[in-house]
LOZA-920917 format. One line per field, with one value per atom (N, C-alpha, C, O): residue number from 1; residue in three letters; x, y, z. Coordinates in steps of 0.001 Angstrom, whole numbers, plus 500000, padded with zeros to 6 digits. Atoms other than C-alpha are relative to their C-alpha. Layout:
// residues N
lumtor <- [NUM_...]
vomi <- [ALA_...]
X <- [X_...]
Y <- [Y_...]
Z <- [Z_...]
This chain:
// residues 172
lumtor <- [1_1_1_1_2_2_2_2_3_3_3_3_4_4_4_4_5_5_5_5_6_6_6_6_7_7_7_7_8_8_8_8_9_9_9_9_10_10_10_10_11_11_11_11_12_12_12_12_13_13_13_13_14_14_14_14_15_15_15_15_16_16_16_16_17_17_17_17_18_18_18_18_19_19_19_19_20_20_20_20_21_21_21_21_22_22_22_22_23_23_23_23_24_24_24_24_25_25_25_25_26_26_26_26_27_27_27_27_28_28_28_28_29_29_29_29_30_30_30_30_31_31_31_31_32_32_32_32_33_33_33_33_34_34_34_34_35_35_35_35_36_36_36_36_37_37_37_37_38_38_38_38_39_39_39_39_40_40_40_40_41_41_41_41_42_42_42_42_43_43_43_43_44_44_44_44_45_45_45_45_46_46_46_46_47_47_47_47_48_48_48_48_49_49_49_49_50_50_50_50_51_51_51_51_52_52_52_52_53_53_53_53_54_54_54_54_55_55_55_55_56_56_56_56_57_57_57_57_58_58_58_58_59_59_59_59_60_60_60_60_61_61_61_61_62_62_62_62_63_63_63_63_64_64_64_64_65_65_65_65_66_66_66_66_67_67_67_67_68_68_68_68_69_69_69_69_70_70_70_70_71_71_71_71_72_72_72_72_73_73_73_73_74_74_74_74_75_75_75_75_76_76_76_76_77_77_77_77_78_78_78_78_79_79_79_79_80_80_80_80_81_81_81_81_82_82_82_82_83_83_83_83_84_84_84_84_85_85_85_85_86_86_86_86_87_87_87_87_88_88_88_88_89_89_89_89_90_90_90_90_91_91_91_91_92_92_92_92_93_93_93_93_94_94_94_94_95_95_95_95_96_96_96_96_97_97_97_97_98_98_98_98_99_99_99_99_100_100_100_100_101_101_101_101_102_102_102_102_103_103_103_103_104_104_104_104_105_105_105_105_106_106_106_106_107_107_107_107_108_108_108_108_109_109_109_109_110_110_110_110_111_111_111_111_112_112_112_112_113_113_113_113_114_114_114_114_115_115_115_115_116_116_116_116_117_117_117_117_118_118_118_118_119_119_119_119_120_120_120_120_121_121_121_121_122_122_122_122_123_123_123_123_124_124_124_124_125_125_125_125_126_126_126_126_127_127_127_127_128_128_128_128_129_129_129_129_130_130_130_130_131_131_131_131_132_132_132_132_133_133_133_133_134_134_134_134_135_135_135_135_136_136_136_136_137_137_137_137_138_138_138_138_139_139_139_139_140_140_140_140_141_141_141_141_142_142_142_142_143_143_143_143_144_144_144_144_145_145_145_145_146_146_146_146_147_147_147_147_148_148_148_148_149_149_149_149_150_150_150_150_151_151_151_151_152_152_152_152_153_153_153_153_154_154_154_154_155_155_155_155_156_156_156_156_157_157_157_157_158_158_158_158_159_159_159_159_160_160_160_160_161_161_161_161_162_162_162_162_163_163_163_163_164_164_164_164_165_165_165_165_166_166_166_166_167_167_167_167_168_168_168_168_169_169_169_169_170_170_170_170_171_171_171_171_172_172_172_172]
vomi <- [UNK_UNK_UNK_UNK_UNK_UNK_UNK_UNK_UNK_UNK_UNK_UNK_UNK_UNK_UNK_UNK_UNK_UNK_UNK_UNK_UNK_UNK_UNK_UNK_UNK_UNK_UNK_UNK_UNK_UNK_UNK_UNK_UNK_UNK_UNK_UNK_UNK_UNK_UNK_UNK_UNK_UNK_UNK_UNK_UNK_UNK_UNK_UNK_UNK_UNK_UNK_UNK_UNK_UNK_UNK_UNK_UNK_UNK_UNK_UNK_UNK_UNK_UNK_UNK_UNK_UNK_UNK_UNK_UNK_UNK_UNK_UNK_UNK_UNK_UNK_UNK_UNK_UNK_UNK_UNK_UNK_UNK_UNK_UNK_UNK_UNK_UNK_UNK_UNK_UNK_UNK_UNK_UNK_UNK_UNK_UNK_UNK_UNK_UNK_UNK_UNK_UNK_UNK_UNK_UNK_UNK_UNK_UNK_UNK_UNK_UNK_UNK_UNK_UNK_UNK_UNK_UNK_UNK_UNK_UNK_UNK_UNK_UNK_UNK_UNK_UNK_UNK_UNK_UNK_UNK_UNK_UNK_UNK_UNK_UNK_UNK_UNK_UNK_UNK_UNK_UNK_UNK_UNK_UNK_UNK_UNK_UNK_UNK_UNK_UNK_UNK_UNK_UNK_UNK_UNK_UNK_UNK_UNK_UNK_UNK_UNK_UNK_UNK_UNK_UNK_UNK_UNK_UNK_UNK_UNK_UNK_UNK_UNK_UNK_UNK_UNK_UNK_UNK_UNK_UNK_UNK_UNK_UNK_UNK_UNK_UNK_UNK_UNK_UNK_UNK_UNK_UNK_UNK_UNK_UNK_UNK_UNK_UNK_UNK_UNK_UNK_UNK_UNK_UNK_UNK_UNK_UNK_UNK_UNK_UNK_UNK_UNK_UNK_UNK_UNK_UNK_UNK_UNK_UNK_UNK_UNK_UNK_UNK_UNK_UNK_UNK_UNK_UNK_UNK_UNK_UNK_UNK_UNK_UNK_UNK_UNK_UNK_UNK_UNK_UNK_UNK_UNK_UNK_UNK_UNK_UNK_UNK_UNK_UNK_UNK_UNK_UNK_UNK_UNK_UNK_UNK_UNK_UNK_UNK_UNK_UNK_UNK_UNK_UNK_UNK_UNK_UNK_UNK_UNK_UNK_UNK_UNK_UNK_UNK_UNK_UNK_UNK_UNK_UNK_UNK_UNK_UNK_UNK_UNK_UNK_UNK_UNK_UNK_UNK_UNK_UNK_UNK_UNK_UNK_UNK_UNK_UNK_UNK_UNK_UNK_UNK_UNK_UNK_UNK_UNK_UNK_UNK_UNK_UNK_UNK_UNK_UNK_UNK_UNK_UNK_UNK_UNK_UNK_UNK_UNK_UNK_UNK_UNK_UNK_UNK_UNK_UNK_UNK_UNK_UNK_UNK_UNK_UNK_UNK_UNK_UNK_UNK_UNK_UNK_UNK_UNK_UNK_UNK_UNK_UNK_UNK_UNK_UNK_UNK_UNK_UNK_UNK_UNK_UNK_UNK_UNK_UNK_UNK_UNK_UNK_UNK_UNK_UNK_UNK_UNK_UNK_UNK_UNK_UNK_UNK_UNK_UNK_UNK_UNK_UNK_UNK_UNK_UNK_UNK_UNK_UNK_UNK_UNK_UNK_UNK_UNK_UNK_UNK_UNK_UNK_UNK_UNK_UNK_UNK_UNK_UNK_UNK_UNK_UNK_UNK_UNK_UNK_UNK_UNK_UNK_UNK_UNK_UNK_UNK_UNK_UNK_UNK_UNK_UNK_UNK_UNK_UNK_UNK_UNK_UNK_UNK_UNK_UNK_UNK_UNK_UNK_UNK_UNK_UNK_UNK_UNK_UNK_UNK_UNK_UNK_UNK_UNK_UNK_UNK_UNK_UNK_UNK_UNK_UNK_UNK_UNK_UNK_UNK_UNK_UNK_UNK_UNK_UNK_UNK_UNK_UNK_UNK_UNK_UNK_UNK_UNK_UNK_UNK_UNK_UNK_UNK_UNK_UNK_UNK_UNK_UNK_UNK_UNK_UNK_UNK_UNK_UNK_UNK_UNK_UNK_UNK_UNK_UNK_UNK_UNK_UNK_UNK_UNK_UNK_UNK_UNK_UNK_UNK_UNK_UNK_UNK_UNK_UNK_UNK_UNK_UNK_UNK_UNK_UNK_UNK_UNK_UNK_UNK_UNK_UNK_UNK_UNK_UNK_UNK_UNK_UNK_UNK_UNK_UNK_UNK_UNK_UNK_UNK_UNK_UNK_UNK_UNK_UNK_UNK_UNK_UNK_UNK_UNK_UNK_UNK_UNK_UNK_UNK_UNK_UNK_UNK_UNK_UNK_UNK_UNK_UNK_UNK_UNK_UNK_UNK_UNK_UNK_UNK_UNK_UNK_UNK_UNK_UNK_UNK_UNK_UNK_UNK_UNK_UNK_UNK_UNK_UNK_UNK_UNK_UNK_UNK_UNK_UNK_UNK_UNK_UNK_UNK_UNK_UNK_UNK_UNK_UNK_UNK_UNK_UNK_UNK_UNK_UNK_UNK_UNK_UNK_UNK_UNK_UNK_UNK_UNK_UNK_UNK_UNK_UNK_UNK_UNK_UNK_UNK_UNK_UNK_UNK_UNK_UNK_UNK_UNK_UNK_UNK_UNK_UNK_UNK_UNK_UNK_UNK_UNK_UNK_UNK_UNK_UNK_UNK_UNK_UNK_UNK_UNK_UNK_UNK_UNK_UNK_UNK_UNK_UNK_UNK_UNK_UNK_UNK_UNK_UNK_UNK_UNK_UNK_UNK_UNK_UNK_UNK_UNK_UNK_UNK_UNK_UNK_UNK_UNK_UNK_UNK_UNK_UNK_UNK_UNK_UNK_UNK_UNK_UNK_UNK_UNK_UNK_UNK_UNK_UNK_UNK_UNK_UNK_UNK_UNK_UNK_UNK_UNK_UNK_UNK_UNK_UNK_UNK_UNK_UNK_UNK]
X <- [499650_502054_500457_501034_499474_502685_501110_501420_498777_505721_500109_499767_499310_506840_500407_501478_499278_506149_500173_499445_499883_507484_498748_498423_501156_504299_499922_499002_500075_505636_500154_500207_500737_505120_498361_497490_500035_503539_500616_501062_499993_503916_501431_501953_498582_507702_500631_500105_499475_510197_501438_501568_498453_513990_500671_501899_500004_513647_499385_498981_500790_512271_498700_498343_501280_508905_499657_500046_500426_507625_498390_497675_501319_504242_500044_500894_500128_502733_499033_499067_501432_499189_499007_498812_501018_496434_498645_498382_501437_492757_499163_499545_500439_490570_499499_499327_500788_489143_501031_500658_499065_492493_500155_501146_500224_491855_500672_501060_499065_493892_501253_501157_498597_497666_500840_501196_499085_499498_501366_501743_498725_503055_501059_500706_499505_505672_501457_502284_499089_507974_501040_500484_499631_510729_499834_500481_500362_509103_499450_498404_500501_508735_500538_500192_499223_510974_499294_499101_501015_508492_498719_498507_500777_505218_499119_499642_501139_502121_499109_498117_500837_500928_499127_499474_501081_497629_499811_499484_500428_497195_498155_497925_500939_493830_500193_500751_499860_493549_498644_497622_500887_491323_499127_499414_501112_488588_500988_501006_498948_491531_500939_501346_499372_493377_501309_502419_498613_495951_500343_499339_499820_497477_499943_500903_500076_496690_501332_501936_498744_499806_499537_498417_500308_499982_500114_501004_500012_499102_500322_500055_500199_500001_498694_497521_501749_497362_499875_498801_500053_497974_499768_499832_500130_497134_498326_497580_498909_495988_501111_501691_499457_497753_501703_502613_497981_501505_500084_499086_499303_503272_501349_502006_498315_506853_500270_501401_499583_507461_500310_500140_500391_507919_498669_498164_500565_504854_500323_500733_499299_505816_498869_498525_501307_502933_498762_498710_501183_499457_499400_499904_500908_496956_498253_497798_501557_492786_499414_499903_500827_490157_499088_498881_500449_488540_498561_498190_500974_485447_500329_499621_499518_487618_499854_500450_500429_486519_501342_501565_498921_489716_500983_501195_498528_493338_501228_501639_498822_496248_501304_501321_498782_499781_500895_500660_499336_502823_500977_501175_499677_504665_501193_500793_499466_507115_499530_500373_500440_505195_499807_499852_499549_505252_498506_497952_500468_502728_499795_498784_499958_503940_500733_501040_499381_505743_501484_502282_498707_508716_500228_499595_499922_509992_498708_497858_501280_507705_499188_499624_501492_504128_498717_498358_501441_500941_499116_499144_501194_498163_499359_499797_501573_494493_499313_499352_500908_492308_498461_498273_501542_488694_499531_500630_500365_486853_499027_498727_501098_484257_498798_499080_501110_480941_500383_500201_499350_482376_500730_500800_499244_484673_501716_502686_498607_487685_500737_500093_499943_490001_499854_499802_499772_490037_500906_501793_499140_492107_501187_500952_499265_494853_499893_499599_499886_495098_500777_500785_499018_497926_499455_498739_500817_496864_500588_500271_499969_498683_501194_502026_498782_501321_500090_501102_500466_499775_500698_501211_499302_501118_501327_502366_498854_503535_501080_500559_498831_507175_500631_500486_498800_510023_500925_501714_499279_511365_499411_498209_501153_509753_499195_499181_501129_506666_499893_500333_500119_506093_498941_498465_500869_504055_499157_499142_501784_500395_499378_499288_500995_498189_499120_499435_500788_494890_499203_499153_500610_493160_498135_497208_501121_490112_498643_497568_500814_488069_499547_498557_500089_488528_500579_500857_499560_489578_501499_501846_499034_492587_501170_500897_499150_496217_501136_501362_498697_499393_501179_500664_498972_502555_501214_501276_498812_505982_500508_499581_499515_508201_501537_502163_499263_511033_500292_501388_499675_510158_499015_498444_500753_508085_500847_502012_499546_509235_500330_500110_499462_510607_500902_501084_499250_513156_501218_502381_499046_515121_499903_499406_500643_514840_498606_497899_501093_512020_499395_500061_500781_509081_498509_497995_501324_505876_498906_499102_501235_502710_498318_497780_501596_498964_499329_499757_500818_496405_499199_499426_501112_492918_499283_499700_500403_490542_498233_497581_501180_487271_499001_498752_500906_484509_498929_498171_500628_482740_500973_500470_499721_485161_500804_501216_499571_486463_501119_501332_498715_489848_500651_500087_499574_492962_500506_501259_499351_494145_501262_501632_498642_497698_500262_499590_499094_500124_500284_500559_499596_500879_501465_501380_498765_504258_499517_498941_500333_503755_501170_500929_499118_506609_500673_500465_498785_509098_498391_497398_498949_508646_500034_501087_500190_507262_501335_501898_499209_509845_501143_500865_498804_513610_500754_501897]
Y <- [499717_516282_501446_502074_498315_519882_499619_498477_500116_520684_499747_500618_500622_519007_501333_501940_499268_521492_499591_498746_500821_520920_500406_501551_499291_520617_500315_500483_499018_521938_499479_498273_500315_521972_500124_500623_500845_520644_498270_497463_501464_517358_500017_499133_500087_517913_500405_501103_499243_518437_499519_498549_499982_518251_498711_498617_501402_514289_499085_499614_500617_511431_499633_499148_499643_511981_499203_499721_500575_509724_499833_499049_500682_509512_498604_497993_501365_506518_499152_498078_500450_506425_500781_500799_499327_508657_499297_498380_500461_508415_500229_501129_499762_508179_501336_501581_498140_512005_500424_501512_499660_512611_500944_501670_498833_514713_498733_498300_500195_512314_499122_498115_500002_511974_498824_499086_500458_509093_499764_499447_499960_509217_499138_499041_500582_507070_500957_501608_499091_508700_498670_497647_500571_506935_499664_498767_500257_507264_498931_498436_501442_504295_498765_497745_501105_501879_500126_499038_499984_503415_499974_499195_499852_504584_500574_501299_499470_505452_501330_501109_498508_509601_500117_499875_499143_511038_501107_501504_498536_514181_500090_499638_499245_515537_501874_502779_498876_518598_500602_500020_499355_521524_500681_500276_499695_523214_500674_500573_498720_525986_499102_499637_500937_523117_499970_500073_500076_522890_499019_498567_501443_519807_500164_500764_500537_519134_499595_498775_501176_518280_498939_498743_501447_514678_499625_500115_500844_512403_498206_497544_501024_509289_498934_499087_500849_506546_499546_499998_500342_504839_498847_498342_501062_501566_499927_500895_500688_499227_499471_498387_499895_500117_500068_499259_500265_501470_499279_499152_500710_499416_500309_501078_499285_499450_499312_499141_500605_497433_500973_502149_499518_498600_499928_498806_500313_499832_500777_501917_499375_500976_500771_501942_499566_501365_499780_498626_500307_501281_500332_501004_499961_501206_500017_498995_500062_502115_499511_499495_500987_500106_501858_502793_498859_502998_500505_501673_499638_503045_500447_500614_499614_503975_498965_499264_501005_500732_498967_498568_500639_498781_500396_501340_499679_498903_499211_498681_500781_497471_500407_501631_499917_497594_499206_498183_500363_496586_499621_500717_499784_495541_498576_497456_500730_493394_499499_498814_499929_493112_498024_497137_501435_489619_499494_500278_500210_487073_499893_499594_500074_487257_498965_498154_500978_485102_499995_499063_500280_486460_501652_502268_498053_490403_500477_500321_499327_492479_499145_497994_500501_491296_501161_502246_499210_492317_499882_498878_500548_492755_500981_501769_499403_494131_500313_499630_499902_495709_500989_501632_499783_496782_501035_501506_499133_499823_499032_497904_500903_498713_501053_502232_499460_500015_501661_502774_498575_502816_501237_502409_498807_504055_499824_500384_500529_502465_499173_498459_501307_500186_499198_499384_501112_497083_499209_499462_500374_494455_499482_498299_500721_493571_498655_497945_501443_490338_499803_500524_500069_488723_499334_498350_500471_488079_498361_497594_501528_484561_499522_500299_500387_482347_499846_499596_500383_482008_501814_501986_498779_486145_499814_499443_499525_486679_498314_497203_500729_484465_500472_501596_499261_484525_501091_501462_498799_487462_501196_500962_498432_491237_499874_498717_500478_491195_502299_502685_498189_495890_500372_499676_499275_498262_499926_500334_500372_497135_501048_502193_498804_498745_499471_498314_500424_497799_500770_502000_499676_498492_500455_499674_499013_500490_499076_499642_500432_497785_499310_498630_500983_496538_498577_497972_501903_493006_499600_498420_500114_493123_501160_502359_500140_493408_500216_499481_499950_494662_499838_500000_500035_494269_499514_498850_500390_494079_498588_498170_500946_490670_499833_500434_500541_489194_498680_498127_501412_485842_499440_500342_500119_483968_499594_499724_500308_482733_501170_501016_498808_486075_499931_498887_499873_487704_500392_500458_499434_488858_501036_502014_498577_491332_500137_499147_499456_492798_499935_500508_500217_491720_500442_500194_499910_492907_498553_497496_501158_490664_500445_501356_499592_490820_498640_497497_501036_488786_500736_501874_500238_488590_499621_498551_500502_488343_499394_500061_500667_485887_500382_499391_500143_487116_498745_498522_501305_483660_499009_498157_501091_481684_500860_500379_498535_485035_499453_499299_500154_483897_500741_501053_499594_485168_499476_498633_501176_483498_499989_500663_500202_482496_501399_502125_498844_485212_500053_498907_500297_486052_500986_502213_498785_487877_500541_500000_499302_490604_499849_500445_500479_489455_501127_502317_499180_491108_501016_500353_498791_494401_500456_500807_499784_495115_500293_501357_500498_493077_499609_499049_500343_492635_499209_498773]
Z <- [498628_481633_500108_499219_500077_482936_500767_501108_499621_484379_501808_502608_498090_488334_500793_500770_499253_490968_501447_501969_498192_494897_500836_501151_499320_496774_501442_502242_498668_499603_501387_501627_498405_503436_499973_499261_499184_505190_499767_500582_499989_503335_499663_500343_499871_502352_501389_502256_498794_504966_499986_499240_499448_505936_499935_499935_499273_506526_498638_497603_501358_504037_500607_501681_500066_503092_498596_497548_501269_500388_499505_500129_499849_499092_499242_498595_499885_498867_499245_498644_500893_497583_500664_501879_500009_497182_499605_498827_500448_497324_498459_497711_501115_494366_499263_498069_500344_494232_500542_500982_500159_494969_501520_501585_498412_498786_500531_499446_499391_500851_499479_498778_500524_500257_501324_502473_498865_501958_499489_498361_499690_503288_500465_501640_499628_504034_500752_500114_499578_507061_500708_501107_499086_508765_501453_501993_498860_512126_500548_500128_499304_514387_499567_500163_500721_512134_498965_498421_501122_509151_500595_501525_499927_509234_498882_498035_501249_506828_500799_501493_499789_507602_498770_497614_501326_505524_500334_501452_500046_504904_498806_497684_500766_503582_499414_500034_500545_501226_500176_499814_499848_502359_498917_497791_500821_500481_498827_497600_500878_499503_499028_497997_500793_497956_500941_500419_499328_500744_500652_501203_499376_502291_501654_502136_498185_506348_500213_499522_499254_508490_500107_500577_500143_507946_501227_501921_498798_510945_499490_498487_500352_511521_499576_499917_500028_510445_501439_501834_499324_513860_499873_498753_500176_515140_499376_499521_500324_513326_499054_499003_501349_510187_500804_500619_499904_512230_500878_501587_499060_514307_500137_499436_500447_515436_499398_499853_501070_512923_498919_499242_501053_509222_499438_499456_500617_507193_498455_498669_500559_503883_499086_499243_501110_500977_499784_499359_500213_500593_498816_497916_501148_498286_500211_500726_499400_498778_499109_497979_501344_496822_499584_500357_500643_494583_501206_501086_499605_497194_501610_502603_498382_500163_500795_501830_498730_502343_500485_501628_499914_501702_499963_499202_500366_502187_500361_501393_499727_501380_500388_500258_499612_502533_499960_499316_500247_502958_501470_501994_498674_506438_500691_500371_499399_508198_501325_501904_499012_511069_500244_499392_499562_513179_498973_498203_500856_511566_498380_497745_501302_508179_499710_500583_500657_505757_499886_499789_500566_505126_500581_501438_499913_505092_500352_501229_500139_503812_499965_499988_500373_503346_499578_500037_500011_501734_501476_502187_498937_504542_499296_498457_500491_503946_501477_502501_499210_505983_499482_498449_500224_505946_500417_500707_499322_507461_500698_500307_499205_510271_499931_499716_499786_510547_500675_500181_499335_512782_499554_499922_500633_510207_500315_499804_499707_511732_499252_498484_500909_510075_501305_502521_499165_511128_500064_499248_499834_512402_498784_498536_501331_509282_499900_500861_500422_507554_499085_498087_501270_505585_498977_499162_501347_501982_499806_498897_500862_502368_499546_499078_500650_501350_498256_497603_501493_497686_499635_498529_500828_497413_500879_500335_498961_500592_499791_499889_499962_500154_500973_501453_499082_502519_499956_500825_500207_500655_499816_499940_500323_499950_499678_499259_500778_498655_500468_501551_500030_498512_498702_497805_500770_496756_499259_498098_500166_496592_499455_499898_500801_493877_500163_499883_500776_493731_498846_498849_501706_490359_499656_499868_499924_489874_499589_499391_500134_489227_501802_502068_498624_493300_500402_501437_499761_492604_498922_498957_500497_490434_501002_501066_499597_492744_499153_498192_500791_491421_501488_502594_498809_494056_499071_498036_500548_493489_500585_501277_499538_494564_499884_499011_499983_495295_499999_499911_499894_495546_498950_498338_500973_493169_499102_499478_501288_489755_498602_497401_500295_488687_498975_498348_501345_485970_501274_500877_499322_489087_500547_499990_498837_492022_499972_499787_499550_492560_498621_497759_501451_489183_500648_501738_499503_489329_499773_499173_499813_489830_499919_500548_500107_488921_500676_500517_499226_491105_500264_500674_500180_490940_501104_501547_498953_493938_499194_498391_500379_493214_500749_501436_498672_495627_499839_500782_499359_494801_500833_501566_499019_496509_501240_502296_499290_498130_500199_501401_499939_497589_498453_497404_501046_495645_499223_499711_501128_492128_500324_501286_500123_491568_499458_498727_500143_491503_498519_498164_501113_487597_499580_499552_500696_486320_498981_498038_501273_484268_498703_497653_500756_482297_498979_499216_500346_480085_498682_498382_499315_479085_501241_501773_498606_482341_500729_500986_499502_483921_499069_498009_500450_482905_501261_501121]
């Protein structure tokens, strides 16, 4: 690793600025700002290698709800997150959404009571193969607080497996 430098404005600022999750070729940078009760901003990086003032994503990724973290499937088409938004299980929740033909996302969907519990469920990776899920938890059959989790999506029955703990060392 080389040495941690501050990358600056546009994407730093005065206020909390977190990133969140970047795209696979590494040109857009997403943000987690407190605006709106939490929101997800992307910035793209120009030819010069410089970061865009981040915009929000908009609807239907923010809401006034909380959204906190995402995650893109390596081919850009998918994305996951993270959100309190009505329709969920519990707190947080995973939801997914899709791009549409247009280029838009599309409407979200919650991944489910088989991932989402009545307690947190945050920071959705998916895994460079597309179909393997990492997320953190709070609920579940855990070591305590927040354990991570690996789950598996089947596209023959296009459902997702049981939630698995990554178990100790991972998790303590």
């Amino acid at each position: 690793w080389s040495v941690a430098t501050n990358i600056g404005q546009p994407i730093n600022t005065l206020y909390h600025d977190s990133n969140v999750g970047i795209s696979k070729d590494g040109t857009t940078l997403y943000i987690y700002k407190d605006d709106n009760g939490g929101d997800i901003f992307e910035s793209k990086q120009d030819e010069s290698g410089q970061w865009t003032e981040p915009k929000p994503m908009g609807k239907p990724i923010n809401t006034a709800y909380a959204e906190t973290t995402v995650s893109l499937t390596p081919d850009g088409q998918t994305l996951f997150f993270a959100s309190d938004r009505e329709g969920g299980f519990g707190d947080l929740d995973i939801w997914m959404t899709k791009k549409t033909k247009k280029g838009e996302w599309g409407v979200p969907v919650n991944l489910g009571s088989e991932i989402n519990t009545p307690l947190d469920e945050d920071g959705p990776f998916i895994g460079y193969d597309g179909k393997t899920l990492y997320f953190s938890s709070e609920g579940g059959e855990g070591m305590g607080g927040f354990d991570i989790y690996r789950v598996t999506y089947d596209s023959a029955s296009q459902s997702w497996g049981p939630p698995e703990n990554m178990g100790y060392p991972i998790n303590t």
